[in-house]
N, C-alpha and C positions, 0 to 999 in steps of 0.2 A: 459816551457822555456820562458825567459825573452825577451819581443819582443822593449825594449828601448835600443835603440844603446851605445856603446858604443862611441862614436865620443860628439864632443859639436857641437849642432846645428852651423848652420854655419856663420849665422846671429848677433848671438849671440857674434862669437866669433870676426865676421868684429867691432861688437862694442868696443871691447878690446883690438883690435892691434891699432885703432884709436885716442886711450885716449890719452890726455894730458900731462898727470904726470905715475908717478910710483905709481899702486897699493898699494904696499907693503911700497910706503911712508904714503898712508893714512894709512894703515892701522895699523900703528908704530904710527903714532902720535895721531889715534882714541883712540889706546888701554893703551895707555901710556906710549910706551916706547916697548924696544924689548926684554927686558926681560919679562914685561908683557906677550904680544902678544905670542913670544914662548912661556910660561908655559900655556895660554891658550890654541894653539895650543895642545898642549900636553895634557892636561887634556882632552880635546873632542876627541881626539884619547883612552885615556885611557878606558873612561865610553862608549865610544858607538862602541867599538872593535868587542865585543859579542854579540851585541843587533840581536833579533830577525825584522823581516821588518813588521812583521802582526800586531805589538803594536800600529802602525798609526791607526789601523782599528777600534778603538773603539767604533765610531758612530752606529755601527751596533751591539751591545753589550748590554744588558741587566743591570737595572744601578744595580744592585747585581755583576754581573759580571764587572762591570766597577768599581765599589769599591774595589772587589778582586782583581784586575789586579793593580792598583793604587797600595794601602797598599802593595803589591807584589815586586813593582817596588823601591817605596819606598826604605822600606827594601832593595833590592838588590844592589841601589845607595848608602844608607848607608856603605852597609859592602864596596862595592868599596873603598869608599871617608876614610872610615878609615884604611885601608890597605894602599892606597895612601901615608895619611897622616903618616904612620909608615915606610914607603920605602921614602919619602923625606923628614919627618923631624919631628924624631920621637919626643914623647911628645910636640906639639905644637897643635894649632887648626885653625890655615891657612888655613888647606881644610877641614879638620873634626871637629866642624861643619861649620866654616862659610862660604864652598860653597856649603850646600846642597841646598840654596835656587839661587842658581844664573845662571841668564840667561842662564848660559852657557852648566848649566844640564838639562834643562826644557827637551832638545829631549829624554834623558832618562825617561820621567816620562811623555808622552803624554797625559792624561786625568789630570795630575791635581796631586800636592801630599798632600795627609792628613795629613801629620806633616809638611805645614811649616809654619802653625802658631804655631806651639810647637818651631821653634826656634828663628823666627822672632819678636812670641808677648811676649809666655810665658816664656821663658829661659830671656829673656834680662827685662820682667817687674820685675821677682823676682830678678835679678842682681841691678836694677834701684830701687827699691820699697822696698825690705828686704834690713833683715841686713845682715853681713856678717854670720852670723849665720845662719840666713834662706836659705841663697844660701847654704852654707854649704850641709845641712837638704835636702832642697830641689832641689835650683839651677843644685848642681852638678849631682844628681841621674837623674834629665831630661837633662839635657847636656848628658852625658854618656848611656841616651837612655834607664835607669833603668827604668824609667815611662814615661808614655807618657802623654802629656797634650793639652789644649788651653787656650781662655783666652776668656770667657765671660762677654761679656759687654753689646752689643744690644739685646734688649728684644722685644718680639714681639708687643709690644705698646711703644715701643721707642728706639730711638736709636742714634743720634748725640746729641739730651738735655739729658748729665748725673745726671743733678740735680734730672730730672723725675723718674727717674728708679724707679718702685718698686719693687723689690727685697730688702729686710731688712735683717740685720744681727743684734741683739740685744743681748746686754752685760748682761751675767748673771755672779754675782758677787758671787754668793754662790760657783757654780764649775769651774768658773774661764772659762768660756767657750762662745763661742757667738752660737746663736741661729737664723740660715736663715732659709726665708722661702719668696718664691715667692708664694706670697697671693691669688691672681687674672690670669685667664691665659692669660692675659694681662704680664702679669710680667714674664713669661717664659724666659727664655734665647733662642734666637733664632738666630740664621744663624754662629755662632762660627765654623769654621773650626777644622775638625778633631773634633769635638766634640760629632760627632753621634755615634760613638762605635769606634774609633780609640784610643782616649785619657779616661788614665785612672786616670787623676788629674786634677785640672781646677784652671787657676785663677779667685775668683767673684768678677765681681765687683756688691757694693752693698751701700745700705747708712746705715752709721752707725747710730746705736741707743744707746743712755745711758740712762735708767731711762724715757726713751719714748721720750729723745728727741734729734732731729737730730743733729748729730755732720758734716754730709756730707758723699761725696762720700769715703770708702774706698775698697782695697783689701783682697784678704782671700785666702788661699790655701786651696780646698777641695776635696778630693779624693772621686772619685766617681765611682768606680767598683775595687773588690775585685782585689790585685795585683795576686795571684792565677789562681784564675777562671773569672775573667776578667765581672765577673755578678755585676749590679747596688748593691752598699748597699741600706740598710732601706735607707726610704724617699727622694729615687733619682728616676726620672722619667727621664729619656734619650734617646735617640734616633735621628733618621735622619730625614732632614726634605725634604726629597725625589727630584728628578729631578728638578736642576735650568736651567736657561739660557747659561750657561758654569760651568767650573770648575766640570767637571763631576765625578771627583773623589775624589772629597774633602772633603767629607761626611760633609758636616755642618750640625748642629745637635740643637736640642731642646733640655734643662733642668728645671725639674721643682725640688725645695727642699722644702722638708716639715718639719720642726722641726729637721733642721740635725744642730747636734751638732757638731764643730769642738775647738779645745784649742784656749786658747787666746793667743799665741803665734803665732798660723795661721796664724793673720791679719800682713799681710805686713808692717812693722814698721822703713824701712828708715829714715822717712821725719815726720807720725805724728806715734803718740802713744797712745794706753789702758794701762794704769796702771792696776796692782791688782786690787786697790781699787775702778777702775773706776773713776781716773781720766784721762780727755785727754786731750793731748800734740797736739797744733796744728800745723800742718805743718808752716815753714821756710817761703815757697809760695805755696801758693793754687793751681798753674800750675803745681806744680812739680809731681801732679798726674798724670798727660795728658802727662808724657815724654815720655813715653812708645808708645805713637798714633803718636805725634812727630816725633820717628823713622818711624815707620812704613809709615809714609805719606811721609820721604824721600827716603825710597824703593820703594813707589807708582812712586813718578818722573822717577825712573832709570828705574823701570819696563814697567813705560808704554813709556817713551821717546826708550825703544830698541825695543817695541810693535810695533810702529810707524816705526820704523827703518826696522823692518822684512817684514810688510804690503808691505812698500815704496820698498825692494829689489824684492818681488816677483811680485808687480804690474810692475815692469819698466824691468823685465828680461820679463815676459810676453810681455808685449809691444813690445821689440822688436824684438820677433816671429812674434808675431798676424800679419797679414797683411790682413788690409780692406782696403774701401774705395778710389778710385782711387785719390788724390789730383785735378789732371787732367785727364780729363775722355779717353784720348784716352792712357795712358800710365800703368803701370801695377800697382796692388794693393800694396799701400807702408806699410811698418810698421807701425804699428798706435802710435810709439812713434813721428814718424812723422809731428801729426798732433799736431798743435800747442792748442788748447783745451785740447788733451791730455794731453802737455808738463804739463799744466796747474792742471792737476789733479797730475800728478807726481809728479813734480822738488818743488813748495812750500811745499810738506811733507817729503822728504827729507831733507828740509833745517831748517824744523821746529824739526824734530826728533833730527839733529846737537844741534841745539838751546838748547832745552830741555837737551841732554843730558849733553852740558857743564853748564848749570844751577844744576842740578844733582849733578855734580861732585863740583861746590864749596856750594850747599848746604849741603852735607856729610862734608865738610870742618868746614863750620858755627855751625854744627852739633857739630862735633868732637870737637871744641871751647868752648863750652856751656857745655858738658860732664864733660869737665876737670874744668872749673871755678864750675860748682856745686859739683867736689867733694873734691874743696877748699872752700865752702861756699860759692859760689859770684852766684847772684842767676840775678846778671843784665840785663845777655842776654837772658833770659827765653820769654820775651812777643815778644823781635826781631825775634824769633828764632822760636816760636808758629806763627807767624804773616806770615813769610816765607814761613815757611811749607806749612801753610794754602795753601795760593795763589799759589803756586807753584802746589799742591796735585792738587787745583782745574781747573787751566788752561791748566797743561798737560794732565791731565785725559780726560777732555775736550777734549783737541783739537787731543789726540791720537784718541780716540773714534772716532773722528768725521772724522777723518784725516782716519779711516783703513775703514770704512765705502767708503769714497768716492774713497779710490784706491781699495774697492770691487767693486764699480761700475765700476769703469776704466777699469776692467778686463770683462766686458760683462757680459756676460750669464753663461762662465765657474768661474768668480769670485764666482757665487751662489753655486758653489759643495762643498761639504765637506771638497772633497781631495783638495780645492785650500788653506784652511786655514785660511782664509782667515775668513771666519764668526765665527773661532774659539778667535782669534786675536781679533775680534772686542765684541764679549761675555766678554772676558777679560778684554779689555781694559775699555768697560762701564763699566761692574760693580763696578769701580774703581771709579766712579763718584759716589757712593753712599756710598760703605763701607770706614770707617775709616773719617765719615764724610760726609755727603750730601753735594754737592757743593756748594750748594746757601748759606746754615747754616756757613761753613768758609769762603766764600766772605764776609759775613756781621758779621762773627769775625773781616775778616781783614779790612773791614770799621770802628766796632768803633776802631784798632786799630790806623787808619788814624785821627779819631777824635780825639784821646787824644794826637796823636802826634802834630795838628794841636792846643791843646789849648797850649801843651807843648810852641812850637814856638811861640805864641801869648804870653806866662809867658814872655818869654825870654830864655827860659831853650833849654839846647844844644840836638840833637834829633840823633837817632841811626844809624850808619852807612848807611843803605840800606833806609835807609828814606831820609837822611840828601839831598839830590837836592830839598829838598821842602823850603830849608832854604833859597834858592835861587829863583827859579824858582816860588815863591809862592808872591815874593815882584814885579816881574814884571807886568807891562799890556797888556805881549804877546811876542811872540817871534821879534826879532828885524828886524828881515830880513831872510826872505826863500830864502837859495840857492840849498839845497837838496841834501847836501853833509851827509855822514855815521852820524859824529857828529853832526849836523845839526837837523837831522832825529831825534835823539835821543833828543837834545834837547824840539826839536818840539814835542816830546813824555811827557818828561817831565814836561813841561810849561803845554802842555792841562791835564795833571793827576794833578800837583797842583792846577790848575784851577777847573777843577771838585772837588775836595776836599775843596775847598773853597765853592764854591757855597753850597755842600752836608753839610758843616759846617754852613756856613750861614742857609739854612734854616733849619737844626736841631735846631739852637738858637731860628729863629722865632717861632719854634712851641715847644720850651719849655716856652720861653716870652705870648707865648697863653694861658698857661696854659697844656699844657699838661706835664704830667709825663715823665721823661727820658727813661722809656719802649716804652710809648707808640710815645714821639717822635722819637727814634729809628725805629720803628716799621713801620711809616709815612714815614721814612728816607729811608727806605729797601733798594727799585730800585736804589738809586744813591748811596748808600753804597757798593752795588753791582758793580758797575759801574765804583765806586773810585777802588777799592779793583783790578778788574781788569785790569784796566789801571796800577796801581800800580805795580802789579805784571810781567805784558808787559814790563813794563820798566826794570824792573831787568832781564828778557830776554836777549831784547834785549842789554843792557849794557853790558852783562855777555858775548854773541857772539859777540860784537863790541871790546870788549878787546880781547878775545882770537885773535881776526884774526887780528888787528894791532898796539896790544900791543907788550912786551920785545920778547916773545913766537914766534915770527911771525923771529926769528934772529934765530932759531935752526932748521929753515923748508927750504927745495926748496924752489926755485922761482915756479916752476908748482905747486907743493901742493900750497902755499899761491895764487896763482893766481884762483885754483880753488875755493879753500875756500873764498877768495874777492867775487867772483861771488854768492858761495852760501850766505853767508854773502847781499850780493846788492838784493838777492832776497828775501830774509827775511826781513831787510830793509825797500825795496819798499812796498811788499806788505804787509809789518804791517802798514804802512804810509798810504794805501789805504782802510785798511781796518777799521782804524779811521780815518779819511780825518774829518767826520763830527764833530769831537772833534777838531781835529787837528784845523780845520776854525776856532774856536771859540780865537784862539791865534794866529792866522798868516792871514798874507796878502796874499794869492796863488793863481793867477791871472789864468787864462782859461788858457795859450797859458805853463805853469808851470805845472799845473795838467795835459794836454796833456804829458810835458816832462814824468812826471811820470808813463803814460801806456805804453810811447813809450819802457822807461826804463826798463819794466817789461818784454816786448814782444824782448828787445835785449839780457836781461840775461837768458831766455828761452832760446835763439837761442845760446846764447855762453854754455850754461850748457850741451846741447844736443848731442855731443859726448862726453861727459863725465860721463852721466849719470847711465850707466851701469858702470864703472870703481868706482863709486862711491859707489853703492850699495856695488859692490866686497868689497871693503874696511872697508865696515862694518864687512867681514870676517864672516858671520853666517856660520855654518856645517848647511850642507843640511838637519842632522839629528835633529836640533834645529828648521827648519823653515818648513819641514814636509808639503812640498808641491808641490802636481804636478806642478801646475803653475811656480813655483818661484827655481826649482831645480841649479845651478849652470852648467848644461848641456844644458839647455832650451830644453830638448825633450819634450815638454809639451804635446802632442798629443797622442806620444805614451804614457807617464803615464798614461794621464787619459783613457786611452783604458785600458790599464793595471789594472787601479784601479776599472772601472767598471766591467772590469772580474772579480772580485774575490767578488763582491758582493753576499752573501749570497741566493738573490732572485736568483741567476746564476746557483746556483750549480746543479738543475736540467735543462731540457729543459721548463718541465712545471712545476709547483707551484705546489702542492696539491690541492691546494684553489681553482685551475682551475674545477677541478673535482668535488670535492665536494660543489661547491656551483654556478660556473658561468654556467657550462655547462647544469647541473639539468635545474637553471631557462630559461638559452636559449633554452632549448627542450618541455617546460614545455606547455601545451596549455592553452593560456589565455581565 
């Protein structure tokens, strides 16, 4: 019998009758609308109606077991989601597939699901990459769940330099067939999703060969276990490459190919082309291979800006349980959202999760812009749009990471349990710093994209949208006068990123005037590329949450929602303003008694956010069943869970262990 109350902690709930604003306004204007919002509603009611309670427990599962529970669950969200999709809106793909991978089913599929890079990477690279033929062929039969795949690209000796790859695919002209083969086991395919025995097709990517000589990176469709019997063919070596740091069910896998033959129609042929005869057809833009990582790195934004979002609701429902530490020593132990340190760990990741996620939402925008001009030929926004992603991929990854991290520690001692989720979240969210991209490797994509923008503006030549304040901000000697107003701040933003970007320009020239090579002054360049790259990126943040909250948008909201969101807004703000100060001086005059205003300012919107805070998480609207955790339940019984969840630990089931007997008790009786 269930020993967590039915009632909501009571504390919990003082937090909610105190709030500001209307719930249910954030939560309409988070989701976008109320149509939104309802069919969300709806759909987590649908998928998680039936669900069993013990599917949280995975931790304690065997990863054979944890793979079959996965694949399982999988599977069973599928058939849901297309049933769904044939009960509201038959022959469409609305929900089947495009919500198998979204946040919103995650509680369905606890450990991790092995196909969603089958629709995230490989259904949409053959969509982007083939012709309409190939999708045809093959597109359609992994859409529809006929085969299952991934999309191999990182090798176990490399993985963000595509050029490096060894894996080769070579053109044989006699049978009209190309010829892979990872050489070295170096060149193995390693860490692809679903690719350990889930997926029985794969996209490669590999470098082409004609005649032994390199044409570049392409794709290849290669089937790699019998559709039958589901057994590797000749010269596939495949498998899992056993227990990561998260994604415990996602079977990522190793492949090695030896001499495997696939048709020359295999290779993915959008953009460039193999002739018969061997000749090739070079792609329109050499980027337009990478559009497929492109996406993906803008699901990384939304995923980990809701990452951040789920950490930050069950750290601040926690909080205001917990009750330590006496403020004043003679009065009773207050909630330790209380303490203004705390605030400090909470309300900036909150505010940053907002931030992120409305960057998210108009990089899907910029996204969807660039889809449509390339398949009118116009290939313009390719480098803006690679450039974005980049910084974007690598800043929120970053700061979610770091961000779910410190509201683990914010939760004490019970943040470290399994059941707070809390180190699940943060497994996640790092990994995200690596894959689809090493952070540091597109910081310093998006530096020289900074350099070329900066000779462009030097030509004369007009510069791309999400650049273009450099056109400005790049001719001044500083900002004009700090008053420390939103726009202000932003400014001030601006000025010290074009500044950095000059100087990072500047002395890239000197150390090509030296004599060095354009690699290797690059190379010399790195740290302040890095440096440019993120400031750069900051800026389109913060500009992106400076419009949403007092731009046109700000005319369709209450006055309490916009008042609170100004706040979250002033917090974010202030302290991105603080957290480059040292940039920032390099362009402004900010006198002692100014920077003063600035901590005071941080320490007032702390204090105005604070009955709010809890009202705010609510409004992110997670199901309990998506954030899967004692700590952060929408009840706050946090105590009795974790009672709850330590009973059912496995070591529980007896009084004593076996182990006890067989090997403690021996050696405590034992005479030494």
């Amino acid at each position: 019998m269930s020993i967590i109350p039915k009632t909501v902690n009571p504390d919990l709930q003082k937090e909610r009758a105190k709030a500001s604003f209307n719930v249910e306004d954030f939560a309409l204007w988070y989701h976008g609308g109320e149509e939104k919002l309802k069919f969300k509603r709806f759909f987590e009611s649908y998928i998680f109606k039936d669900l069993d309670d013990s599917r949280n427990s995975f931790q304690d599962w065997s990863h054979e077991e944890i793979f079959a529970d996965a694949l399982k669950n999988g599977i069973e969200l599928a058939k849901k989601l297309r049933k769904l999709q044939e009960e509201v809106n038959p022959g469409g793909n609305d929900i089947w597939p495009a919500l198998y991978g979204s946040p919103d089913a995650w509680g369905a599929m606890p450990s991790g699901n092995p196909f969603s890079v089958h629709f995230a990477m490989m259904v949409g690279c053959i969509r982007q990459q083939g012709t309409d033929e190939q999708y045809e062929k093959f597109g359609k039969r992994a859409e529809n769940f006929e085969i299952t795949g991934a999309y191999a690209q990182t090798e176990l000796g490399h993985g963000t330099f595509l050029r490096g790859l060894e894996t080769r695919a070579d053109f044989d002209r006699k049978t009209d067939e190309f010829v892979l083969n990872t050489p070295t086991i170096t060149s193995y395919k390693w860490w692809p999703g679903g690719l350990g025995h889930a997926a029985n097709y794969c996209v490669v990517v590999a470098n082409l060969y004609i005649d032994n000589d390199p044409k570049g990176v392409a794709m290849f469709m290669v089937q790699l276990r019998d559709e039958k019997t589901h057994m590797p063919l000749p010269g596939i070596d495949v498998g899992d490459i056993g227990k990561k740091m998260g994604f415990a069910g996602v079977n990522n896998g190793y492949l090695g190919l030896k001499n495997v033959r696939i048709p020359r129609t295999n290779m993915l042929m959008r953009h460039a082309q193999v002739l018969p005869d061997g000749t090739y057809v070079k792609s329109p833009a050499s980027v337009l291979a990478y559009f497929t990582m492109v996406f993906v790195r803008c699901l990384i934004v939304r995923n980990n800006s809701t990452m951040l979002s789920m950490a930050s609701t069950i750290a601040t429902r926690y909080s205001a349980v917990r009750r330590q530490s006496p403020i004043n020593p003679k009065e009773p132990e207050p909630q330790i959202i209380d303490h203004v340190t705390q605030q400090m760990k909470l309300f900036p990741e909150i505010a940053t999760s907002i931030a992120y996620r409305l960057s998210s939402t108009k990089l899907w925008q910029l996204y969807d812009q660039t889809a449509e001009d390339i398949k009118c030929g116009e290939f313009g926004r390719l480098p803006e749009m690679h450039a974005l992603a980049c910084s974007l991929k690598a800043l929120c990854s970053r700061d979610s990471a770091n961000g779910v991290e410190r509201l683990r520690l914010a939760c004490g001692g019970h943040g470290y349990l399994a059941s707070a989720q809390l180190a699940n979240l943060y497994s996640a969210a790092t990994a995200a710093c690596t894959y689809e991209g090493e952070n540091t490797v597109l910081l310093l994509q998006v530096g020289r994209f900074l350099m070329k923008s900066c000779r462009m503006l030097m030509a004369g030549k007009p510069l791309v949208p999400t650049i273009s304040y450099l056109q400005d901000a790049i001719k001044v000697n500083g900002l004009e006068k700090w008053t420390g107003s939103w726009q202000n701040i932003l400014q001030a933003l601006q000025i010290a990123t074009a500044h950095k970007i000059r100087i990072t320009f500047e002395n890239l020239t000197a150390r090509l005037k030296a004599g060095q090579t354009e690699a290797e002054a690059a190379n010399n360049t790195g740290i302040e590329y890095t440096q440019a790259a993120e400031l750069h990126g900051t800026c389109f943040v913060a500009a992106t949450f400076l419009e949403e909250v007092t731009g046109p948008n700000a005319k369709n909201r209450s006055p309490a929602l916009n008042k609170v969101l100004e706040n979250l807004l002033e917090l974010f703000l202030v302290n991105t303003a603080l957290k480059y100060m040292h940039e920032i001086l390099r362009v402004a005059n900010i006198s002692d008694m100014e920077l003063r205003a600035l901590q005071t300012r941080l320490e007032d919107v702390l204090k105005a956010l604070r009955p709010d805070a809890v009202a705010i998480c609510d409004g992110f609207d997670f199901h309990d069943r998506n954030l899967k955790s004692t700590l952060g339940s929408y009840d706050g019984n946090v105590y009795e869970r974790i009672f709850e969840e330590a009973k059912k630990s496995p070591l529980n089931k007896k009084p004593v262990p076996d182990v006890i007997y067989t090997h403690l008790q021996p050696f405590m009786k034992a005479k030494m």
